[in-house]
N, CA, C and O atoms as a printed pandas DataFrame, in Angstrom:
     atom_number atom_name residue_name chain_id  residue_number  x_coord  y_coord  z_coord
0              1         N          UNK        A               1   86.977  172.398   78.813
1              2        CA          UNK        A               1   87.304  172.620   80.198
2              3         C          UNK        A               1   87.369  174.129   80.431
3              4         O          UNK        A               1   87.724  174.922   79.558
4              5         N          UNK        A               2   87.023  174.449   81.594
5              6        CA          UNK        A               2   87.086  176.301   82.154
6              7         C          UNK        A               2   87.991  176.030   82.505
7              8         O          UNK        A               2   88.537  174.931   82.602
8              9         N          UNK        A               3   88.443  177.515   82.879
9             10        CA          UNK        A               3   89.951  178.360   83.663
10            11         C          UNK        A               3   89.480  177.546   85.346
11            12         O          UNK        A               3   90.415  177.139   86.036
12            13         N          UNK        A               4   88.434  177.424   85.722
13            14        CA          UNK        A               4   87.750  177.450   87.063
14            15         C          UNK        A               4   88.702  175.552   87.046
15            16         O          UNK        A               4   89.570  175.103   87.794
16            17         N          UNK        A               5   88.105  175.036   86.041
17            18        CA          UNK        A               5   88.942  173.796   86.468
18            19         C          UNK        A               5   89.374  173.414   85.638
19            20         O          UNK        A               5   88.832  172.686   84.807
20            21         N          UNK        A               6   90.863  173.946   85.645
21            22        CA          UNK        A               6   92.369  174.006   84.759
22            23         C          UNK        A               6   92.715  174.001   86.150
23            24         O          UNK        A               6   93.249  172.991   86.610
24            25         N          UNK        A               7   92.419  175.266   87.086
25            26        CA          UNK        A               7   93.107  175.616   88.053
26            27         C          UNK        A               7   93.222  174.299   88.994
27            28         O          UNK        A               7   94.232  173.712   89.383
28            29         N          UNK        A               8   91.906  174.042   89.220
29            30        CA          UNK        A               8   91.887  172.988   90.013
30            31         C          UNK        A               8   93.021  171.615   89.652
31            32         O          UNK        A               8   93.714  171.125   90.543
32            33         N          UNK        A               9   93.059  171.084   88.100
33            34        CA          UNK        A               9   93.459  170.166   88.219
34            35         C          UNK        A               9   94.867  170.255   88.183
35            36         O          UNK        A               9   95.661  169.321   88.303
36            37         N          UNK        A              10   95.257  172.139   87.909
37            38        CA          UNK        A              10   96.930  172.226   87.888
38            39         C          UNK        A              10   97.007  172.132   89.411
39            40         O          UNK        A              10   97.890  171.352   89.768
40            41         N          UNK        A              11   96.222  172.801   90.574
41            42        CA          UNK        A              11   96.312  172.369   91.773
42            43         C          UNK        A              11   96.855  171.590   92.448
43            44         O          UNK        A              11   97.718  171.724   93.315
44            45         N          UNK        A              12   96.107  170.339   91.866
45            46        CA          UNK        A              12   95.745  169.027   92.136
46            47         C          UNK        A              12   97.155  168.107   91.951
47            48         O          UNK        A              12   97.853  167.359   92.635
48            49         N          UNK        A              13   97.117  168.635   90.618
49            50        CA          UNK        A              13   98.444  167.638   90.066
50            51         C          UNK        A              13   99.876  167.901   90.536
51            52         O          UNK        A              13  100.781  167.068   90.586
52            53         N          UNK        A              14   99.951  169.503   90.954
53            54        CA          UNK        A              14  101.327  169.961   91.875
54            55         C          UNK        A              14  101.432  169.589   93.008
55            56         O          UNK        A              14  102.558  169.472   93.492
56            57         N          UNK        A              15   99.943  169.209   93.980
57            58        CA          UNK        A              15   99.638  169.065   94.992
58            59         C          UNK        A              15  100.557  167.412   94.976
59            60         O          UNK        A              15  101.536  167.077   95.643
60            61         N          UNK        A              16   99.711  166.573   93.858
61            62        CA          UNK        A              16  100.277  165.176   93.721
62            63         C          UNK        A              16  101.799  165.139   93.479
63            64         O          UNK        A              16  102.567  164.691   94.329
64            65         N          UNK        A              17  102.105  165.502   92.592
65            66        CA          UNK        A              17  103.472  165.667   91.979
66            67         C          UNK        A              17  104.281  165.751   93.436
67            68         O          UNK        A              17  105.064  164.826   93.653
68            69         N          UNK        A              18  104.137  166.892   94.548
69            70        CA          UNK        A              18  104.927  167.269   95.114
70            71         C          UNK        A              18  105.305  166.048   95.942
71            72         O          UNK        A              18  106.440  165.576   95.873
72            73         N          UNK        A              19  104.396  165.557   96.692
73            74        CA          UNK        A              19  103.968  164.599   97.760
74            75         C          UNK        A              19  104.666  163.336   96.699
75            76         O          UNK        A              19  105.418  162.578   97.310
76            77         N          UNK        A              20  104.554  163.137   95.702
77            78        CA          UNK        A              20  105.841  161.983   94.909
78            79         C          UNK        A              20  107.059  162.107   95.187
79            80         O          UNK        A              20  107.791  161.272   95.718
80            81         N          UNK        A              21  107.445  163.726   94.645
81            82        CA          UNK        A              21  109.104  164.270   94.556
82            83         C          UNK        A              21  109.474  164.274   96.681
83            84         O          UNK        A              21  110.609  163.987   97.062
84            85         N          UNK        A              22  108.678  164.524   97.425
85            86        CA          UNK        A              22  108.756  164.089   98.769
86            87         C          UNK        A              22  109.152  163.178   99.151
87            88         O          UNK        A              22  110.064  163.085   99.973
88            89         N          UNK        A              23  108.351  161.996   98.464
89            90        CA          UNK        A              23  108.818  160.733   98.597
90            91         C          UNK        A              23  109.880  160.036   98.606
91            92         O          UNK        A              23  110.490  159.553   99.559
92            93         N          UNK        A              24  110.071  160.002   97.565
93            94        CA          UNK        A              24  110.818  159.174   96.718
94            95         C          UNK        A              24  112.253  160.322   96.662
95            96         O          UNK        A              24  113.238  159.867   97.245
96            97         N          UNK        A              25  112.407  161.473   96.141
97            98        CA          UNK        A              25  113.907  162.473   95.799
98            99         C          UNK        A              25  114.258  163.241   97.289
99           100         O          UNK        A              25  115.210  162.804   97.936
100          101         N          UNK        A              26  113.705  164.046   97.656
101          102        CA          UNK        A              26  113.970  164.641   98.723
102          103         C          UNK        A              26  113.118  165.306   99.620
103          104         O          UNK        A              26  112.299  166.022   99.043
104          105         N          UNK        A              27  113.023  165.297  101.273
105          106        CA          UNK        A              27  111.800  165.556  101.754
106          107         C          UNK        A              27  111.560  167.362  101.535
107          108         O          UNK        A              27  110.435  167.861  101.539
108          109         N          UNK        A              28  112.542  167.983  101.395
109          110        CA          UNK        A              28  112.421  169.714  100.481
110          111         C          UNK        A              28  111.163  170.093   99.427
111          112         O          UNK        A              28  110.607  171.155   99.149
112          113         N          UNK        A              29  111.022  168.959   99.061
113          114        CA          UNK        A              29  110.028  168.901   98.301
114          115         C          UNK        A              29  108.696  169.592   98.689
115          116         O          UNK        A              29  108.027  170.376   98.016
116          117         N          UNK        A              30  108.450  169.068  100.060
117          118        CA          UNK        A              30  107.219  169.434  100.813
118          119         C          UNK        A              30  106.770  171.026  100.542
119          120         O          UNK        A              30  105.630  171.444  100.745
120          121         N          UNK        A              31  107.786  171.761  100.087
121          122        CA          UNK        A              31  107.602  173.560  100.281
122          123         C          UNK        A              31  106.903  173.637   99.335
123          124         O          UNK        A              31  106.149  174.607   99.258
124          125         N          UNK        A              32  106.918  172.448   98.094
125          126        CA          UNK        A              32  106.259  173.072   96.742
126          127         C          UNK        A              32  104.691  172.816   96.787
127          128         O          UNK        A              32  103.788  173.189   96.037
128          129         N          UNK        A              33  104.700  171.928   98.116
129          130        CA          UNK        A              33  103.320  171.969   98.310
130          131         C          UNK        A              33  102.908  173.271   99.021
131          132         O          UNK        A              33  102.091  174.133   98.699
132          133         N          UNK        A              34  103.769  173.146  100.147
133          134        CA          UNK        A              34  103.542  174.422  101.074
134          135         C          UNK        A              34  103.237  176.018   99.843
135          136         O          UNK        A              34  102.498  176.967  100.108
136          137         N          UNK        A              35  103.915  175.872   98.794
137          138        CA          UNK        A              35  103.527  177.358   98.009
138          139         C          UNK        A              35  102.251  176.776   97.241
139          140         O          UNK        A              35  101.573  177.692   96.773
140          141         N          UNK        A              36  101.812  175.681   97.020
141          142        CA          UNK        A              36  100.787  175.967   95.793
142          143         C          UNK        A              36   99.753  176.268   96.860
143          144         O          UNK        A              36   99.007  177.198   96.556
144          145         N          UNK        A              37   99.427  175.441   98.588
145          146        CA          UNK        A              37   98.319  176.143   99.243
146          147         C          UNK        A              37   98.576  177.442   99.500
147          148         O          UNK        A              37   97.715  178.222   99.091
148          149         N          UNK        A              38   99.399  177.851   99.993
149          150        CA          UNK        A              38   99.358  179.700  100.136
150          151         C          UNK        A              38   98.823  179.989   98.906
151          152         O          UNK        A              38   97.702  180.498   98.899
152          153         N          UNK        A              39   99.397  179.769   97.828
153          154        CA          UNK        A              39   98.889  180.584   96.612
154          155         C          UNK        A              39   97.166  180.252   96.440
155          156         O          UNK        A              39   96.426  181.198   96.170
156          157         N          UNK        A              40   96.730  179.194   96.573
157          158        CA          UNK        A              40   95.384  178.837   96.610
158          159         C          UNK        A              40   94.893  179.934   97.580
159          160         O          UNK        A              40   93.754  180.377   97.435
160          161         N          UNK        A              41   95.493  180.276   98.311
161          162        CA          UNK        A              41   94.745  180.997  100.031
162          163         C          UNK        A              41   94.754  182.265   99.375
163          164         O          UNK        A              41   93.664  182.830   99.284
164          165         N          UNK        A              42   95.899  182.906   98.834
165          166        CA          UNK        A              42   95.905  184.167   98.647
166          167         C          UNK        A              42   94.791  184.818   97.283
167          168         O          UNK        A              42   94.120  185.850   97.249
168          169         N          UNK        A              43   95.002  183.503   96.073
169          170        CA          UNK        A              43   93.753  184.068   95.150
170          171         C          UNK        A              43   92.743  184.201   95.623
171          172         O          UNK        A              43   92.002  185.079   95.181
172          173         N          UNK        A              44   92.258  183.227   96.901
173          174        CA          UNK        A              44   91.052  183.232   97.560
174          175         C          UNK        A              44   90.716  184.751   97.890
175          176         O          UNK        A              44   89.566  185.114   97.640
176          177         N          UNK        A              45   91.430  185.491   98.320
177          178        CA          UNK        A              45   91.513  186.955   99.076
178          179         C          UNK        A              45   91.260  188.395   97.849
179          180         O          UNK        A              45   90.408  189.275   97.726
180          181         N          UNK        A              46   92.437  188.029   97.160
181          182        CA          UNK        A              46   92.879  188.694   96.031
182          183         C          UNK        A              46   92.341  188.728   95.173
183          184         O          UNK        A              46   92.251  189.824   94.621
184          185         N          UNK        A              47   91.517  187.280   94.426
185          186        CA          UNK        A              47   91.296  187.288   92.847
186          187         C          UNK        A              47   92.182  186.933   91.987
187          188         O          UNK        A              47   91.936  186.319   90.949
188          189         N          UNK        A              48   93.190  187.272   92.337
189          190        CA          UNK        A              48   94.780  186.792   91.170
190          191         C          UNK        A              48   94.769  185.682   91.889
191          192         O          UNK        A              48   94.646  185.321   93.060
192          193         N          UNK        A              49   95.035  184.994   90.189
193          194        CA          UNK        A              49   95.758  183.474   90.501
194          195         C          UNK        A              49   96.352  183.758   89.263
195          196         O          UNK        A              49   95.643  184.042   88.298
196          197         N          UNK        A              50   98.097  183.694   89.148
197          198        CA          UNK        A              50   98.508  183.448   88.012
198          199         C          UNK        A              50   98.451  182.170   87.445
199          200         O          UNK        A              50   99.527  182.023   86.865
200          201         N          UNK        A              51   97.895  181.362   87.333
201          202        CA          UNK        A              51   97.867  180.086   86.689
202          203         C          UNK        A              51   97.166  180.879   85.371
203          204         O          UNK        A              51   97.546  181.038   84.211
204          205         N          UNK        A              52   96.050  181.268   86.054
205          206        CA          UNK        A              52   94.634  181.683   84.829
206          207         C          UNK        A              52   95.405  182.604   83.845
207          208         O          UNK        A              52   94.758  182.902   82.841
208          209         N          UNK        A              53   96.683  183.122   83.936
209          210        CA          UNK        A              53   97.274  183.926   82.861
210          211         C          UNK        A              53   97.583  182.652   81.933
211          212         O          UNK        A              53   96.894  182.565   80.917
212          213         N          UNK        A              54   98.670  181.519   82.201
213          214        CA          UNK        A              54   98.895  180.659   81.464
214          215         C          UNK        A              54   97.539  179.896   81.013
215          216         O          UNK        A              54   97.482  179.395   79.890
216          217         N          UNK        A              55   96.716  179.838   81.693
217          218        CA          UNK        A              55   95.423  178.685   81.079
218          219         C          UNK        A              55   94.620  179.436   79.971
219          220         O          UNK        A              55   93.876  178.900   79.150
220          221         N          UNK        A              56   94.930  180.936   80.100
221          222        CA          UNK        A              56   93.921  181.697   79.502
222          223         C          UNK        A              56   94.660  181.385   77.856
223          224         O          UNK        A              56   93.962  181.138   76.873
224          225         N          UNK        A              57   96.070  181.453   77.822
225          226        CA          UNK        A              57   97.040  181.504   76.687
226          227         C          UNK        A              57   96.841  180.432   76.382
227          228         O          UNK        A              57   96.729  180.506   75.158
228          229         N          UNK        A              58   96.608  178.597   76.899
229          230        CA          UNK        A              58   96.354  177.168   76.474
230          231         C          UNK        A              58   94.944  177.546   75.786
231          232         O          UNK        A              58   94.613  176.838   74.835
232          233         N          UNK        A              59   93.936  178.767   76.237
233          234        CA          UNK        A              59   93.124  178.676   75.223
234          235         C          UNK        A              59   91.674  178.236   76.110
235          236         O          UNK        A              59   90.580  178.214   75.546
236          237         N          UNK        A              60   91.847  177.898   77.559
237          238        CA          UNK        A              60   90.724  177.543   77.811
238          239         C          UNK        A              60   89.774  178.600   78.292
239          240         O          UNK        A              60   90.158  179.612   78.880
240          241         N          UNK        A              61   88.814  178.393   78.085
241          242        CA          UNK        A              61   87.486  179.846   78.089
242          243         C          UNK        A              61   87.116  179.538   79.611
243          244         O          UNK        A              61   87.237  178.539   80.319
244          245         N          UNK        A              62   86.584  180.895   79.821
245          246        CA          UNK        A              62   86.134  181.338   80.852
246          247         C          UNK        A              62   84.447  181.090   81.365
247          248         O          UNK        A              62   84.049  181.567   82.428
């Protein structure tokens, strides 16, 4: 697997995760969605995405 989709599926899965913990624990939850799209928006701009620091350390290539 690439860094290109690590990102995606850590995305993906916070995206899911959040919209569960929404559900079901408390509707507060919703913000953790609300930060993973900003953060998606802002690497878009920037180039930084800190995920790719941790994915780079799991080892997955570029």
């Amino acid at each position: 697997m690439t860094i290109d989709n690590g990102v995606r599926v850590l995305a993906g899965s916070m995206v899911l995760l959040s919209v569960i913990l929404t559900v079901t624990v408390h509707p507060g939850f919703v913000w953790l969605t609300v930060f993973v799209g900003l953060n998606l928006i802002q690497s878009a701009f920037t180039g930084i995405c800190p995920a790719v620091f941790f994915l780079k350390k799991l080892g997955l290539r570029e």
